[in-house]
N, CA, C and O atoms as CSV, one atom per row, in Angstrom:
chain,resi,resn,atom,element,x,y,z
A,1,UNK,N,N,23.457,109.026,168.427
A,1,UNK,CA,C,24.730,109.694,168.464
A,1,UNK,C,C,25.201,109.881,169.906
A,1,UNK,O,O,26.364,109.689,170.261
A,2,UNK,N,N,24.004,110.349,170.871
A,2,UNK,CA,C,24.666,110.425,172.011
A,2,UNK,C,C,25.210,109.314,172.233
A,2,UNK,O,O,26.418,109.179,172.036
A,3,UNK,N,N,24.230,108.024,172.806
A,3,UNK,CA,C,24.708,106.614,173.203
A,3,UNK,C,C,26.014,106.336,172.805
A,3,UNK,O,O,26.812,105.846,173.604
A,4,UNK,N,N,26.442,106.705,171.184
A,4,UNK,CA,C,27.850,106.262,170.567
A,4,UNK,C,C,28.973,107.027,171.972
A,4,UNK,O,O,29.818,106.528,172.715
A,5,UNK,N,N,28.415,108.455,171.803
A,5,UNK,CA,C,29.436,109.400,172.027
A,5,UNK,C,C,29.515,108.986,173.850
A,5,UNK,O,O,30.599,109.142,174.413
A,6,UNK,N,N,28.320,108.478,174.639
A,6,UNK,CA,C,28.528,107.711,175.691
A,6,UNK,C,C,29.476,106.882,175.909
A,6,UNK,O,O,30.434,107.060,176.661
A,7,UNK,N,N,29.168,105.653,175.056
A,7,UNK,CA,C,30.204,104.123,175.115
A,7,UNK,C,C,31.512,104.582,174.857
A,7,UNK,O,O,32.390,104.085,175.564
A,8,UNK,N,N,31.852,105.422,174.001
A,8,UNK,CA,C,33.100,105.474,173.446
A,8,UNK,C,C,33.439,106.341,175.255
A,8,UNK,O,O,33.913,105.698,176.191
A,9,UNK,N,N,33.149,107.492,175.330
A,9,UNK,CA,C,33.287,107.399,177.138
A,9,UNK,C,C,33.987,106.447,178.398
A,9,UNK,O,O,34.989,106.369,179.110
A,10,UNK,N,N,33.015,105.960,178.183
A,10,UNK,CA,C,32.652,104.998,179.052
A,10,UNK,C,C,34.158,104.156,178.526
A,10,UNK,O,O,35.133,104.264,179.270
A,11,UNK,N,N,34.236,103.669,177.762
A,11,UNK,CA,C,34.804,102.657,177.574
A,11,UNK,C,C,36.617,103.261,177.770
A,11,UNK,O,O,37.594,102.576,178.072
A,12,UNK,N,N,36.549,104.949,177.429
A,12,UNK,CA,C,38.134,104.968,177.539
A,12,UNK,C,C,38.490,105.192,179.263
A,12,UNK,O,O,39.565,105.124,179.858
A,13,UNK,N,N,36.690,105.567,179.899
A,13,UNK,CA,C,37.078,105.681,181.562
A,13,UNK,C,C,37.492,104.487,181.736
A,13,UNK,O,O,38.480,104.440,182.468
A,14,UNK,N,N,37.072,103.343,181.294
A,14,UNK,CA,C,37.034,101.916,181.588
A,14,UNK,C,C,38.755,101.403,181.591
A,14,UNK,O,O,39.477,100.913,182.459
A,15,UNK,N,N,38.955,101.784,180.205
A,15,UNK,CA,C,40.655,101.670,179.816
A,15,UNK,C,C,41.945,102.541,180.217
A,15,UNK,O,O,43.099,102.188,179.971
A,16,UNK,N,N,41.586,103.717,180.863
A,16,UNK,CA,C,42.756,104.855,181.644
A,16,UNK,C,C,43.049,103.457,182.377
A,16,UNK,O,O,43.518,102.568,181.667
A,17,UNK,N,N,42.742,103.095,184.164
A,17,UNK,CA,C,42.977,102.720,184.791
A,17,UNK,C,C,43.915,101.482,184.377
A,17,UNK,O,O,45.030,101.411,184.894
A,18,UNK,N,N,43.465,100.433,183.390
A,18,UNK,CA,C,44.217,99.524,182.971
A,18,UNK,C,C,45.763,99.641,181.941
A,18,UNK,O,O,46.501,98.730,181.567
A,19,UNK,N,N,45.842,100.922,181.731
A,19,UNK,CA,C,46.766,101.328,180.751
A,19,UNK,C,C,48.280,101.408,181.440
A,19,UNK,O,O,49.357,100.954,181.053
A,20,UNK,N,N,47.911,102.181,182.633
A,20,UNK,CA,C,49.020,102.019,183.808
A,20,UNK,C,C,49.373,100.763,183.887
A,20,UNK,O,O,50.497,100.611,183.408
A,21,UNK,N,N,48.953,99.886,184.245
A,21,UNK,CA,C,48.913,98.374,184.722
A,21,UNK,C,C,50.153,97.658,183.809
A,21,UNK,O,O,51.227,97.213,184.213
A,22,UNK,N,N,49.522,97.720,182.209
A,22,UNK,CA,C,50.068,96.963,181.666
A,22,UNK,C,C,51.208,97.213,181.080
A,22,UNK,O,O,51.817,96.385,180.403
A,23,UNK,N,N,51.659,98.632,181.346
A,23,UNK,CA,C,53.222,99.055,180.901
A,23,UNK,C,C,54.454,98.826,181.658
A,23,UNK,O,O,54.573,98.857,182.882
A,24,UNK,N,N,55.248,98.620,180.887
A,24,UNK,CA,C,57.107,98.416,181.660
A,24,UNK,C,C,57.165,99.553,181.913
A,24,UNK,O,O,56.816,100.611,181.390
A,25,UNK,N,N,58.126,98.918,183.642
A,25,UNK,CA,C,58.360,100.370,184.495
A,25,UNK,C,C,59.727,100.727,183.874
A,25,UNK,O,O,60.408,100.248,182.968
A,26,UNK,N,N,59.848,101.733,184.706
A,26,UNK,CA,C,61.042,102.369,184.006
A,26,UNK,C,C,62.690,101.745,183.550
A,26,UNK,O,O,63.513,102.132,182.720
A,27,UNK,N,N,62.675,100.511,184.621
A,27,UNK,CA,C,64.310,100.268,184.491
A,27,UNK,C,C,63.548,98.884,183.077
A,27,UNK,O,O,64.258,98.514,182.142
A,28,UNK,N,N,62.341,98.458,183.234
A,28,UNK,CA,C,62.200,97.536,182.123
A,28,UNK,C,C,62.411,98.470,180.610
A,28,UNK,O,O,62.959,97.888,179.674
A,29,UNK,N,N,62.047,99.634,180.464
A,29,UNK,CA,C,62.225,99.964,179.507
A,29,UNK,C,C,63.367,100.612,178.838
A,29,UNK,O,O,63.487,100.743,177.620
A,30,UNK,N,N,64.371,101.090,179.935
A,30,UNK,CA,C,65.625,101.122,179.742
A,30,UNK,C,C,66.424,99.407,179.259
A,30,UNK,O,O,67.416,99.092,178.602
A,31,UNK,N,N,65.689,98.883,179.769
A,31,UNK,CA,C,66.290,97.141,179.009
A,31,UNK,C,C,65.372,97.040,177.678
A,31,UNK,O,O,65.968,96.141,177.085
A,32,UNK,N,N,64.889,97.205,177.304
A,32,UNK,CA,C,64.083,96.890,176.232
A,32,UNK,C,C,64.739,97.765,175.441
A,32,UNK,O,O,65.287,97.067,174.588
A,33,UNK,N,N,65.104,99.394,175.157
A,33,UNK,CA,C,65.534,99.768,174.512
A,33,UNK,C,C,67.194,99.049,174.385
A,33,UNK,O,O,67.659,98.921,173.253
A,34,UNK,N,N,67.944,98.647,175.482
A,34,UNK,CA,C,69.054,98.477,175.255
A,34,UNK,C,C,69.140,96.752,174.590
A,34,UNK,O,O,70.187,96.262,174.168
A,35,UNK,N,N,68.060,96.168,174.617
A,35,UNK,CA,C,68.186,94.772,173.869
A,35,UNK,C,C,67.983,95.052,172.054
A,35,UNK,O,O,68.516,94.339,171.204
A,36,UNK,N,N,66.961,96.425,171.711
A,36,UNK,CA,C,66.955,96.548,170.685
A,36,UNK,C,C,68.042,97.255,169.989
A,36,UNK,O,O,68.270,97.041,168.798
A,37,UNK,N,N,68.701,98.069,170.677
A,37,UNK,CA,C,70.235,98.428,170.434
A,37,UNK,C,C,71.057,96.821,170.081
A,37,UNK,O,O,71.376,96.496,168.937
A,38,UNK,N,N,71.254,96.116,171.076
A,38,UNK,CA,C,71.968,94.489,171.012
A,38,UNK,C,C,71.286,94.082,169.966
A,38,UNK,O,O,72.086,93.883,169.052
A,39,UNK,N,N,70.248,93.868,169.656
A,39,UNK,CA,C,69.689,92.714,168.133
A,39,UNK,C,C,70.002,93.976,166.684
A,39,UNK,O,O,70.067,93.608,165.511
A,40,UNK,N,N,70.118,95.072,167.022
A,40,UNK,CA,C,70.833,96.056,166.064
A,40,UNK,C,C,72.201,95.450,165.655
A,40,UNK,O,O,72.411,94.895,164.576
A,41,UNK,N,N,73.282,95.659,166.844
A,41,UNK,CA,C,74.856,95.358,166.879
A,41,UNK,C,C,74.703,93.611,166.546
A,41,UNK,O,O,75.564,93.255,165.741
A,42,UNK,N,N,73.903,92.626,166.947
A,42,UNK,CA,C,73.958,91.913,166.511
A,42,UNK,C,C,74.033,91.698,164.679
A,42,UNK,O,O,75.062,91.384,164.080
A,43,UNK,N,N,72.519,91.987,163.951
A,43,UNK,CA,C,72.473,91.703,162.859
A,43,UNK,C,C,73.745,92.417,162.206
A,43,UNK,O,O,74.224,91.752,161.288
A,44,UNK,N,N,74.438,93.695,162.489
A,44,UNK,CA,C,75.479,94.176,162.117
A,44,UNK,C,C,76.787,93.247,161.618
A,44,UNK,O,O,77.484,93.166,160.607
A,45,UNK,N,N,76.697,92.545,163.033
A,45,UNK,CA,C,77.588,91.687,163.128
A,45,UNK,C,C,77.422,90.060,161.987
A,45,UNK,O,O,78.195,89.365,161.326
A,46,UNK,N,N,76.407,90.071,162.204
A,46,UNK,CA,C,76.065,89.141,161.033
A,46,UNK,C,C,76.401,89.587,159.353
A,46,UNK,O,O,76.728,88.712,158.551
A,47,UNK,N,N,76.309,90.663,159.049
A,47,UNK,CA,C,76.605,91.184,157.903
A,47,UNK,C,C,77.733,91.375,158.069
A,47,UNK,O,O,78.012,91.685,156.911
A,48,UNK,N,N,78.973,91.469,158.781
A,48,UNK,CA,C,80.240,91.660,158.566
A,48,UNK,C,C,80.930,90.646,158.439
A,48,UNK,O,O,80.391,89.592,158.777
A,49,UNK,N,N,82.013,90.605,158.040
A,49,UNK,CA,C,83.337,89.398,158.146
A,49,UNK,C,C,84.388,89.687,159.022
A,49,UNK,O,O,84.706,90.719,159.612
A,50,UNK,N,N,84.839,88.612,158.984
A,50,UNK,CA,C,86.609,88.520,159.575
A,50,UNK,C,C,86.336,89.526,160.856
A,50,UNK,O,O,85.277,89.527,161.484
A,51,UNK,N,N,87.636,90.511,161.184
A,51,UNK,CA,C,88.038,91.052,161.937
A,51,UNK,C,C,86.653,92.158,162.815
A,51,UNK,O,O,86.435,91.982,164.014
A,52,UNK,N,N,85.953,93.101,162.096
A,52,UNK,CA,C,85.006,93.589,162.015
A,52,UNK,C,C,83.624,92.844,162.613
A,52,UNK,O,O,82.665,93.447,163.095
A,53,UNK,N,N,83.768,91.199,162.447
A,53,UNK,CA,C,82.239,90.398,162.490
A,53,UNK,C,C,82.965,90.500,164.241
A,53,UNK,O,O,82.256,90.969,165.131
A,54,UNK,N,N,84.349,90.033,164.544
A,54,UNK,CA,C,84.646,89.355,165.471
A,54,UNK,C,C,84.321,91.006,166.644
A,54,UNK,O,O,83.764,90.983,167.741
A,55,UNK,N,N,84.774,92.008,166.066
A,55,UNK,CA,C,84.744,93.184,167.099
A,55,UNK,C,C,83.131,93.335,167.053
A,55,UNK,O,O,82.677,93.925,168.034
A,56,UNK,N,N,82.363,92.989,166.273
A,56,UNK,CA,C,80.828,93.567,166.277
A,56,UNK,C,C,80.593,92.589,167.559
A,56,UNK,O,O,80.047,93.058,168.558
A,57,UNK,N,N,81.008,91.226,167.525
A,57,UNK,CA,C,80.538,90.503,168.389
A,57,UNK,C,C,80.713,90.413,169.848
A,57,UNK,O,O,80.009,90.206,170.836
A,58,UNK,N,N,82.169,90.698,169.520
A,58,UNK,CA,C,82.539,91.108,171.281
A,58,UNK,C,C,81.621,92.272,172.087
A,58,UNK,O,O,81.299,92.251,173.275
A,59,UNK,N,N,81.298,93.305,171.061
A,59,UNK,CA,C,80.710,94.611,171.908
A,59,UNK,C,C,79.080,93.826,171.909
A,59,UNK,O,O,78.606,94.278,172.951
A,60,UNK,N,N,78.067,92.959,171.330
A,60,UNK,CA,C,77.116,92.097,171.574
A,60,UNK,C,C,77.692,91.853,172.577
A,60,UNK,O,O,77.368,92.669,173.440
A,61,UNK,N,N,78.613,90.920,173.033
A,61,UNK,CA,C,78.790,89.764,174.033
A,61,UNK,C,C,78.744,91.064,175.160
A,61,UNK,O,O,77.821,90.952,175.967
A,62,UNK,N,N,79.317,91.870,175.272
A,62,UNK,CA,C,79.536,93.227,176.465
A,62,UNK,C,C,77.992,93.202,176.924
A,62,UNK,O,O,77.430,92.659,177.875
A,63,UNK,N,N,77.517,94.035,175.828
A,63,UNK,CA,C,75.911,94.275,175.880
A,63,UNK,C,C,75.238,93.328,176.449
A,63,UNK,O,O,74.695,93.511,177.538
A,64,UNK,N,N,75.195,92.547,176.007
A,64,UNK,CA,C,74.229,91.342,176.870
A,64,UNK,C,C,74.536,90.806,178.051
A,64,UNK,O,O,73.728,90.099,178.653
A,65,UNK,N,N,75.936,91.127,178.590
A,65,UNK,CA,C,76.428,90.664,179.908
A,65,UNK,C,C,76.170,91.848,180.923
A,65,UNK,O,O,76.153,91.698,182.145
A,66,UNK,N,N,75.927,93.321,180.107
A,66,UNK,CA,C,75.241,94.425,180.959
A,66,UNK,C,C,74.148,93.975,181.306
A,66,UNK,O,O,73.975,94.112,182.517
A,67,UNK,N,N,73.053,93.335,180.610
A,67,UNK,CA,C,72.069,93.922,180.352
A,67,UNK,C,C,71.456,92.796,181.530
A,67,UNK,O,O,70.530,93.058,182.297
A,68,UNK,N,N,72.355,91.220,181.466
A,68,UNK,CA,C,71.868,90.394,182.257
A,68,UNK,C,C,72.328,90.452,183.776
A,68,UNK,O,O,71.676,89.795,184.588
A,69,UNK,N,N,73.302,91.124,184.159
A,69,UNK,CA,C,73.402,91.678,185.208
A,69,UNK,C,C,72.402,92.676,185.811
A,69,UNK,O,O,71.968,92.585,186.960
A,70,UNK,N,N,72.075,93.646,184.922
A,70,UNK,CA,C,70.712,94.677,185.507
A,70,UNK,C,C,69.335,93.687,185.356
A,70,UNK,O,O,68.367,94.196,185.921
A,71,UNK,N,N,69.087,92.556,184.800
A,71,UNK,CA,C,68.195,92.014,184.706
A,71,UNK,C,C,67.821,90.778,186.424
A,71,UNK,O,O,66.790,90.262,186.856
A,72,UNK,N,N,69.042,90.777,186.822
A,72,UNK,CA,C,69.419,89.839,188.017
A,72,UNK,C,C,69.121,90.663,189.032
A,72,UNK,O,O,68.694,90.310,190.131
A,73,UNK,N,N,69.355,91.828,188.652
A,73,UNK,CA,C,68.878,92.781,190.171
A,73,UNK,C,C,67.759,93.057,189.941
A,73,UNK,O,O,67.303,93.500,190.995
A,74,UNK,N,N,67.008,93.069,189.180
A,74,UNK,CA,C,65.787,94.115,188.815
A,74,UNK,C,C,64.574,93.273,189.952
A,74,UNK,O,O,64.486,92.057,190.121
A,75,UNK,N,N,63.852,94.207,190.521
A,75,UNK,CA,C,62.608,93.433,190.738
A,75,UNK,C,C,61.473,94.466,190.708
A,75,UNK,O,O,61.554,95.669,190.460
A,76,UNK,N,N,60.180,93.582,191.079
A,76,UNK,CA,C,59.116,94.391,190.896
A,76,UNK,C,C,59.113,95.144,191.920
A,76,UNK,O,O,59.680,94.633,192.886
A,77,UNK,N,N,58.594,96.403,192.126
A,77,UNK,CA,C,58.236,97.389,192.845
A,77,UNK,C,C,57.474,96.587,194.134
A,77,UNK,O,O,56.904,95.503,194.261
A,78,UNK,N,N,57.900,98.140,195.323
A,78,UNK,CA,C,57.197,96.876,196.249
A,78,UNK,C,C,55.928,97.520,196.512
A,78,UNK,O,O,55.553,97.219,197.645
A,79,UNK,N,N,54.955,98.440,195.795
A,79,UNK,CA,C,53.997,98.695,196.321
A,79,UNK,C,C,52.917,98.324,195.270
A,79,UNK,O,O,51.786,98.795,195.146
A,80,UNK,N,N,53.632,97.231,194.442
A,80,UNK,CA,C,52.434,96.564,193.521
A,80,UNK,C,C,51.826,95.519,194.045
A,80,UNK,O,O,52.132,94.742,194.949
A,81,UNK,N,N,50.421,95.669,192.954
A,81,UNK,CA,C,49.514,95.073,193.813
A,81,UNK,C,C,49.891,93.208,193.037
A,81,UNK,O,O,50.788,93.016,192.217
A,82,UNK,N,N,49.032,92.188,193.531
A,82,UNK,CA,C,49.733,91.465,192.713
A,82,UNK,C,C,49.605,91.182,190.996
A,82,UNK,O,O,50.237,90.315,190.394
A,83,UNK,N,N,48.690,92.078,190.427
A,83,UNK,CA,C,48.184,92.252,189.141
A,83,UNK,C,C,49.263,92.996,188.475
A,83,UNK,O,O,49.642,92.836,187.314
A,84,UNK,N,N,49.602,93.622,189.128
A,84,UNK,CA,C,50.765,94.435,188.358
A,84,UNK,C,C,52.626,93.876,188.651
A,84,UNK,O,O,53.689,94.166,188.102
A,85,UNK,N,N,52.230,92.963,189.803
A,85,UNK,CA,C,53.248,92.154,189.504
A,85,UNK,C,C,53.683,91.253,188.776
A,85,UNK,O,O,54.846,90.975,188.481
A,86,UNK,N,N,52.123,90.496,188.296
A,86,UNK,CA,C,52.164,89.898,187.418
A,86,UNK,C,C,52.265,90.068,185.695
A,86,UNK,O,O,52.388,89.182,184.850
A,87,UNK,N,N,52.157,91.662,185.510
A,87,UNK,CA,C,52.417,92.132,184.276
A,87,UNK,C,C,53.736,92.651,184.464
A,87,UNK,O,O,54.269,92.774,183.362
A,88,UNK,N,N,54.581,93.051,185.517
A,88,UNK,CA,C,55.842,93.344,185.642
A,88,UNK,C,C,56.815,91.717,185.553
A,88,UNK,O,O,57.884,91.704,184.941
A,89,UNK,N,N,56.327,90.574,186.165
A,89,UNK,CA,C,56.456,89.393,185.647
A,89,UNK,C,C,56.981,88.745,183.930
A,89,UNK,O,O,57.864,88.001,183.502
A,90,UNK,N,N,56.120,89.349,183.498
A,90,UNK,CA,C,55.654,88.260,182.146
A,90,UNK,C,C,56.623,90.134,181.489
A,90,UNK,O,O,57.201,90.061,180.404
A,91,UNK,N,N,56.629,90.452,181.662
A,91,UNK,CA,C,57.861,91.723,180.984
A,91,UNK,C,C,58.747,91.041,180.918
A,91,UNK,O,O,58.892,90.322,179.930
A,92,UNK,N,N,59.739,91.042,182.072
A,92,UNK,CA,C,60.537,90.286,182.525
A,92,UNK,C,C,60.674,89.374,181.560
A,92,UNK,O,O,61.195,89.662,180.483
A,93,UNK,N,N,60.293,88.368,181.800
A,93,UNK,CA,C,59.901,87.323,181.019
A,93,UNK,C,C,60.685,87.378,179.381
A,93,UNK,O,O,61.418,86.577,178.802
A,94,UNK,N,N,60.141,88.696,179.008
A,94,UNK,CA,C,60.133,88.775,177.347
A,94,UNK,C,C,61.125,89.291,177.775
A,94,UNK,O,O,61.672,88.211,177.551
A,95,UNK,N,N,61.779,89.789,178.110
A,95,UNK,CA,C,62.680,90.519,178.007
A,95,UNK,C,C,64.263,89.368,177.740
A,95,UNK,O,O,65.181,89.369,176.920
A,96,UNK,N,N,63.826,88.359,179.133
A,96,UNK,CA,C,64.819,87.063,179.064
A,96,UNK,C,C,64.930,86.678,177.484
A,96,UNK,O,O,65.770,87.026,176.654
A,97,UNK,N,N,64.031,86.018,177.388
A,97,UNK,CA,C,63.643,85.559,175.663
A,97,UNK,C,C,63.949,86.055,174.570
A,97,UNK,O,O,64.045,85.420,173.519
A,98,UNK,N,N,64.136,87.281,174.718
A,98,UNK,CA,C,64.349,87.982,173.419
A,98,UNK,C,C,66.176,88.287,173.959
A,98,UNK,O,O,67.110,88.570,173.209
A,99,UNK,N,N,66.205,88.157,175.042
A,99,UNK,CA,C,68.280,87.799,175.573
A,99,UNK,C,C,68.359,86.525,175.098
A,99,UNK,O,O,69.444,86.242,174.588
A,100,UNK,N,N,67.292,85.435,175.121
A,100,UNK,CA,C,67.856,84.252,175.339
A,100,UNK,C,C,68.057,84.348,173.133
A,100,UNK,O,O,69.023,84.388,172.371
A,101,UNK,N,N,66.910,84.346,172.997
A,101,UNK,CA,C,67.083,84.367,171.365
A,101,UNK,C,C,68.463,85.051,170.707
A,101,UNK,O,O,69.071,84.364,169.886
A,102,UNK,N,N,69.012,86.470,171.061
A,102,UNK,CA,C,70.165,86.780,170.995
A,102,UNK,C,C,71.330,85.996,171.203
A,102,UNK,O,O,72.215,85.891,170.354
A,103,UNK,N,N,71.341,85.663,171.871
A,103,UNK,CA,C,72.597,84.472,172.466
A,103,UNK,C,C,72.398,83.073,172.113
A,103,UNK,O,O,73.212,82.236,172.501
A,104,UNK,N,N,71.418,82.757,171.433
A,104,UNK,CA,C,71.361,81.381,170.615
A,104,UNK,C,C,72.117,82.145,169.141
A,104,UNK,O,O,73.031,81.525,168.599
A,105,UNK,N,N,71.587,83.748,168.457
A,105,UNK,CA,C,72.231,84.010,167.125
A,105,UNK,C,C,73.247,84.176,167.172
A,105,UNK,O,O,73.801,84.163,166.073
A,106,UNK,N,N,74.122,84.424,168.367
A,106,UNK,CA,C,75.370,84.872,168.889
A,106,UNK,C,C,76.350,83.526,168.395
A,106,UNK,O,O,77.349,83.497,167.676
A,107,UNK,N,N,75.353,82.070,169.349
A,107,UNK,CA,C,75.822,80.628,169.298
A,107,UNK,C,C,75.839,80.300,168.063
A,107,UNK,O,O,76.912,79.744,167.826
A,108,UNK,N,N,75.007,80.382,166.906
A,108,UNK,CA,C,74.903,80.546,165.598
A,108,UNK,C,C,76.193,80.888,164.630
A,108,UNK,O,O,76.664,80.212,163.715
A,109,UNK,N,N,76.541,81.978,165.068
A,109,UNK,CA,C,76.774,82.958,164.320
A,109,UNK,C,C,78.699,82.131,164.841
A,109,UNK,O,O,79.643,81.966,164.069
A,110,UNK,N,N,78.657,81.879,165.982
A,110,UNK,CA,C,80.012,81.461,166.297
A,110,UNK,C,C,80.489,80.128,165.795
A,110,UNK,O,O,81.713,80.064,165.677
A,111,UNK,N,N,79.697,78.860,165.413
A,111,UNK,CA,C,79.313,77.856,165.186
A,111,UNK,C,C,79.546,77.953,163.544
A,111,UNK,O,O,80.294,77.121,163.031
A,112,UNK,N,N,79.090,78.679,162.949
A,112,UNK,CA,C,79.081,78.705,161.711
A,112,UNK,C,C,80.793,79.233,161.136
A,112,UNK,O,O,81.447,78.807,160.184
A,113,UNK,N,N,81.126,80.292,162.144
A,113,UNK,CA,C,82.703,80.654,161.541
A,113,UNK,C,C,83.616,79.752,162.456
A,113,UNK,O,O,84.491,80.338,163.093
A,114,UNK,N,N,83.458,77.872,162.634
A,114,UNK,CA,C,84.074,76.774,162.876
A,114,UNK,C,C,84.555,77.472,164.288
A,114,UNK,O,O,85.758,77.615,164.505
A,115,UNK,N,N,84.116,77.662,164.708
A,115,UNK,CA,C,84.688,78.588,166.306
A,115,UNK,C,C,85.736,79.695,166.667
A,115,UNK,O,O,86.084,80.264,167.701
A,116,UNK,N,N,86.074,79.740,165.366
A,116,UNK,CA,C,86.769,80.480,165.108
A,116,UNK,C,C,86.893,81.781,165.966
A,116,UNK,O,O,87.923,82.300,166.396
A,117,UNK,N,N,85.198,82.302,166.155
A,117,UNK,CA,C,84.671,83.508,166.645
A,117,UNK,C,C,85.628,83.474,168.149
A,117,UNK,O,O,86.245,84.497,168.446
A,118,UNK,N,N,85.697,82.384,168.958
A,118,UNK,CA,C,86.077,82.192,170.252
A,118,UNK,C,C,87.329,82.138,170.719
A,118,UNK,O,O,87.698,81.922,171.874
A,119,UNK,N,N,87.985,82.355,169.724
A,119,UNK,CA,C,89.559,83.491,169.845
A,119,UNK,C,C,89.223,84.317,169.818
A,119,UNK,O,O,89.199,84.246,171.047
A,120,UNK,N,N,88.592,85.901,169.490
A,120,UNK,CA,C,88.508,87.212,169.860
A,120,UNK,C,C,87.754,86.971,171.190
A,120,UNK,O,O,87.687,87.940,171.946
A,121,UNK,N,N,87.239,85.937,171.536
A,121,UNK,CA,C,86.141,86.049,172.869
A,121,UNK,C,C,86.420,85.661,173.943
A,121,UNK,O,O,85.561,85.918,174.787
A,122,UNK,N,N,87.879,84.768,174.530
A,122,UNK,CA,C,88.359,84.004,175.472
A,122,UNK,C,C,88.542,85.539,176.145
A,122,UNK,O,O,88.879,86.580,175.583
A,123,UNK,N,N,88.138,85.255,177.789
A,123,UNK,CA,C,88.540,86.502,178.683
A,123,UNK,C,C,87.237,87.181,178.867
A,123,UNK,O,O,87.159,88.004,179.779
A,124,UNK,N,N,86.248,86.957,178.158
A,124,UNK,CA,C,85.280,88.103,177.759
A,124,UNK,C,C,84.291,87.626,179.135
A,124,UNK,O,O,83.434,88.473,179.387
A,125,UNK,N,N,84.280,86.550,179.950
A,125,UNK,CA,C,83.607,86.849,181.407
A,125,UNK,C,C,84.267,87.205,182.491
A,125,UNK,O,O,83.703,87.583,183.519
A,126,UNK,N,N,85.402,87.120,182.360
A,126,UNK,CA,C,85.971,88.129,183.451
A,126,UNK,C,C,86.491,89.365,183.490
A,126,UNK,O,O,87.181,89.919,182.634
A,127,UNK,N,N,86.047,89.850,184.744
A,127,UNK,CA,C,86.535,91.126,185.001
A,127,UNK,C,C,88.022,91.545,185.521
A,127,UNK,O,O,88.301,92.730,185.702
């Protein structure tokens, strides 16, 4: 019983230190929540029609043009070591992917209503 009550010890001293490491810092997780907000307004948008599909989509198209702008500035911290740059890296990473996957359902979703979608959307990259 001791030995158990040792390892199990041992093993969460072992795992504190690495727990830090492998989490999104703060502005990653402000994007992560705001992409799962976007694949929300997305599928929304998929369940709607006409006028309604086209406004669900425009406020997607907004969202994701926030989100890839804060994603262009973002970088890793500068007092990481390179282990934790490399898990601040591969965040990153998912974070693109799961933008890039959005904006293929977006391409989908526009494609399928004959382009139709791209009359409510002309204008929508400039400021």
């Amino acid at each position: 019983m001791k030995k158990l009550f040792a390892a199990m010890i041992a093993s969460v001293l072992f795992a504190l230190p690495l727990a830090g490491v492998a989490a999104p810092d703060e502005s990653q997780k402000a994007l992560i929540q705001k992409a799962q907000d976007a694949k929300k307004k997305l599928a929304a948008a998929q369940a709607a029609s006409g006028a309604e599909r086209q406004k669900m989509m425009q406020e997607h198209m907004k969202m994701m043009q926030t989100m890839m702008a804060q994603m262009q500035k973002a970088k890793p911290g500068a007092g990481m070591s390179s282990e934790q740059k490399q898990e601040w890296i591969d965040e990153h990473l998912k974070l693109m992917q799961e933008m890039m996957s959005q904006m293929m359902g977006e391409h989908r979703m526009m494609m399928q209503d004959g382009g139709m979608g791209m009359q409510g959307m002309q204008g929508m990259g400039k400021k």
